[in-house]
C-alpha positions in Angstrom: 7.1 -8.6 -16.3 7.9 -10.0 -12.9 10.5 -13.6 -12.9 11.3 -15.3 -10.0 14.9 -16.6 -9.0 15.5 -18.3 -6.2 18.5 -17.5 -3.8 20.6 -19.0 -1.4 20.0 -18.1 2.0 22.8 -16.9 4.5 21.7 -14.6 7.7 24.2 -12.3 9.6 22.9 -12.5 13.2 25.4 -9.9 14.5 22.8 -6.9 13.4 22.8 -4.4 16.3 19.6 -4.3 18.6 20.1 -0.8 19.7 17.8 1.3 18.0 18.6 3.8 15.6 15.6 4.5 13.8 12.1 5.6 15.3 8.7 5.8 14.4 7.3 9.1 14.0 3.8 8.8 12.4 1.2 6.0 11.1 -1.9 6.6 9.0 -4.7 4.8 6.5 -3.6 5.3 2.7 -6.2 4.4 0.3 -4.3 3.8 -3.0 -5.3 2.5 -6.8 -4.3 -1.0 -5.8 -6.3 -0.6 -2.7 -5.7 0.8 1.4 -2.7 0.7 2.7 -0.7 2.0 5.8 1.7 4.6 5.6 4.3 5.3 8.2 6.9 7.7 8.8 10.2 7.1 10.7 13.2 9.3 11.6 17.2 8.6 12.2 18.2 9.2 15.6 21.5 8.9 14.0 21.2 11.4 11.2 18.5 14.0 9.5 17.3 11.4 7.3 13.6 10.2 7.5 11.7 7.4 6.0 8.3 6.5 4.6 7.1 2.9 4.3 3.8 2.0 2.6 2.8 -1.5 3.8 -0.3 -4.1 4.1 -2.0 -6.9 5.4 -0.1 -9.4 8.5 3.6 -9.0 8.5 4.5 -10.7 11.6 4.7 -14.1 10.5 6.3 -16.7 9.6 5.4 -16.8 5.4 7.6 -15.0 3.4 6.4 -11.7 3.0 7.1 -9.3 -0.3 9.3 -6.2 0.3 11.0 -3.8 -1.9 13.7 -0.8 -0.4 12.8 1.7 -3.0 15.7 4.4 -3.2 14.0 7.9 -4.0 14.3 8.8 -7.5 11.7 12.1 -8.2 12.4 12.5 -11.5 11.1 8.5 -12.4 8.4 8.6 -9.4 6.9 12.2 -9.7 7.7 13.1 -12.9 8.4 9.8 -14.7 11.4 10.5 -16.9 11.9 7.9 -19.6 15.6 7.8 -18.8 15.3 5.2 -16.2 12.4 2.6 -15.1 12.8 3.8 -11.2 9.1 4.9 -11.4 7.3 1.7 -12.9 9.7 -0.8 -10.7 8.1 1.1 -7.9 4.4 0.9 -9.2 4.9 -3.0 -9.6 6.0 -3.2 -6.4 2.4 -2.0 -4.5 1.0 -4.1 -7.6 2.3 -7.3 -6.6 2.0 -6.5 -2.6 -1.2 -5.6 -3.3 -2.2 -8.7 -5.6 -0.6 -11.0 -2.2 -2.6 -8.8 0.1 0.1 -8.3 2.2 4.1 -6.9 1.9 5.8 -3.6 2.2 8.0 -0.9 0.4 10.4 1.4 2.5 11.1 4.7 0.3 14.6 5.5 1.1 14.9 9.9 0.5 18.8 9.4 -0.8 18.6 10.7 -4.3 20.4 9.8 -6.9 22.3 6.9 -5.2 22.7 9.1 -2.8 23.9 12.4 -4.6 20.8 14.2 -4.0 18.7 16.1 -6.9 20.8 18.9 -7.6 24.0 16.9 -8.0 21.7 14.5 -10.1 20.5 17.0 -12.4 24.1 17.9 -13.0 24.8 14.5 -13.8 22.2 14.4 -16.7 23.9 17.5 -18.2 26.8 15.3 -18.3 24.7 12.4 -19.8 23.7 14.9 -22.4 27.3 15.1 -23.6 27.7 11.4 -23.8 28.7 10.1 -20.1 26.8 7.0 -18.8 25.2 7.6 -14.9 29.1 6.2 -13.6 31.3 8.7 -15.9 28.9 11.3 -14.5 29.2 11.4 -10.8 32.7 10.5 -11.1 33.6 13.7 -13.4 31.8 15.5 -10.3 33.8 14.1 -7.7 30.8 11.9 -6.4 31.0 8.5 -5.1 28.9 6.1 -7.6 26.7 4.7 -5.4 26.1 6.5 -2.0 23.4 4.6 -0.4 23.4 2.8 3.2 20.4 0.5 3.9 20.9 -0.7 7.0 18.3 1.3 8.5 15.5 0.1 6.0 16.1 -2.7 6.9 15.8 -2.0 10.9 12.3 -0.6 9.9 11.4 -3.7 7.7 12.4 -5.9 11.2 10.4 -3.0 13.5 7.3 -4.3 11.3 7.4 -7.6 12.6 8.6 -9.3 8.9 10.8 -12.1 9.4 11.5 -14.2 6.0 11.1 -11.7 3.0 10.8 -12.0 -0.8 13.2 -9.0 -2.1 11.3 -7.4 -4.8 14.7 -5.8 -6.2 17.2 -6.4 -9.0 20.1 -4.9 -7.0 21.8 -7.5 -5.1 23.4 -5.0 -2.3 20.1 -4.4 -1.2 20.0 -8.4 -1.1 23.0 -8.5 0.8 21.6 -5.7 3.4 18.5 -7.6 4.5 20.6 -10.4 4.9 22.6 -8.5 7.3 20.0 -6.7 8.8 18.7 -10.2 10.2 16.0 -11.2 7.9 15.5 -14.8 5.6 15.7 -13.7 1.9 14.1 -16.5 0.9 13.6 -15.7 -3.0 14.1 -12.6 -5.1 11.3 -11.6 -7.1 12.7 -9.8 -10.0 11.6 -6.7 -11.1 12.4 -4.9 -14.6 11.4 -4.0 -17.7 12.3 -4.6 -21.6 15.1 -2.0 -22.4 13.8 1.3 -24.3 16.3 3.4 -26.4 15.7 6.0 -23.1 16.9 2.8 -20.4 19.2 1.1 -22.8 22.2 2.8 -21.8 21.0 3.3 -18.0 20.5 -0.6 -17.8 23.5 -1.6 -19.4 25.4 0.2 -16.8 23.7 -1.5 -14.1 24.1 -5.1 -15.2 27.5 -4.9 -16.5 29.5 -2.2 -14.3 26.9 -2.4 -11.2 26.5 -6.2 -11.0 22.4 -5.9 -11.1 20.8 -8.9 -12.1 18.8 -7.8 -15.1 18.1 -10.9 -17.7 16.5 -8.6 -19.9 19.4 -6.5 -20.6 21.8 -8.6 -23.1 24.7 -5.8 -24.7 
């Protein structure tokens, strides 16, 4: 189910121009909500790369739907029932798709940022009862990793101006604010709890600050 909500707008012009990201590769990518582009880009700051799936005119002036989509393989590839990372990401190229034009930028930091291995161990720890914070914590990992600064360099490097966030995570709000770009409305994007996500969700709403309105204890 996909609400809308809209939110205030406040830009931080003091983004840097130097470039820090660069593209590396562009192709066709027919998909089952129809062809897309797929592009690959590379930090000239780190060993990180990025893919972004996109469509239709994105440099103009209309508000165009994006979603930064941070890698989870376990919900995208293999669509674990312990958190919805995998369906947010299908209704993502859904609703781009519906709109004809848009883009999603699929951020490789794992696990907030922990990476798969470190993630795996944090579901053993889930299996004995901690929730996804206790977890990295009783590893000695930070809770939440991820930078987005520079998916949101590639997002301006496609021409997109104003943006609808397709997200539920206000930091990644805040970032595209920062980066330079109009968030003109956030399109909400999550799912009624399961007895899997109920636990995962909770965490998010009332320890993470995401906005879920579907989430209540």
């Amino acid at each position: 189910m996909i609400s809308e909500m809209t939110q205030s707008v406040r830009i931080n012009t003091q983004f840097s121009l130097i470039p820090s990201v660069v593209k590396a590769a562009d192709a066709k990518l027919p998909t089952q909500y129809g062809e897309f582009r797929i592009a690959g880009y590379r930090s000239l700051t780190s060993d990180e790369e990025f893919v972004v799936i996109y469509q239709g005119e994105l440099r103009t002036d209309q508000p165009v739907p994006v979603r930064i989509h941070s890698q989870c393989l376990t919900g995208d590839v293999f669509r674990s029932a312990k958190c919805d990372c995998g369906e947010q990401l299908q209704l993502a190229l859904e609703t781009i798709a519906k709109v004809g034009r848009g883009a999603v930028v699929y951020q490789q930091q794992e696990g907030r940022g922990i990476g798969i291995i470190n993630k795996i161990r944090a579901y053993a720890l889930q299996d004995e009862g901690a929730d996804t914070i206790e977890a990295n914590v009783r590893l000695g990992l930070g809770v939440d990793l991820r930078k987005y600064d520079q998916c949101v360099e590639i997002l301006r490097d496609l021409g997109l101006k104003r943006v609808k966030a397709l997200t539920n995570n206000p930091d990644k709000i805040q970032a595209i604010r920062d980066g330079g770009l109009e968030v003109v409305e956030r399109i909400a994007i999550e799912f009624e709890p399961s007895k899997d996500t109920q636990k995962y969700l909770s965490v998010k709403k009332f320890q993470m600050g995401h906005l879920l309105s579907l989430v209540t204890s």
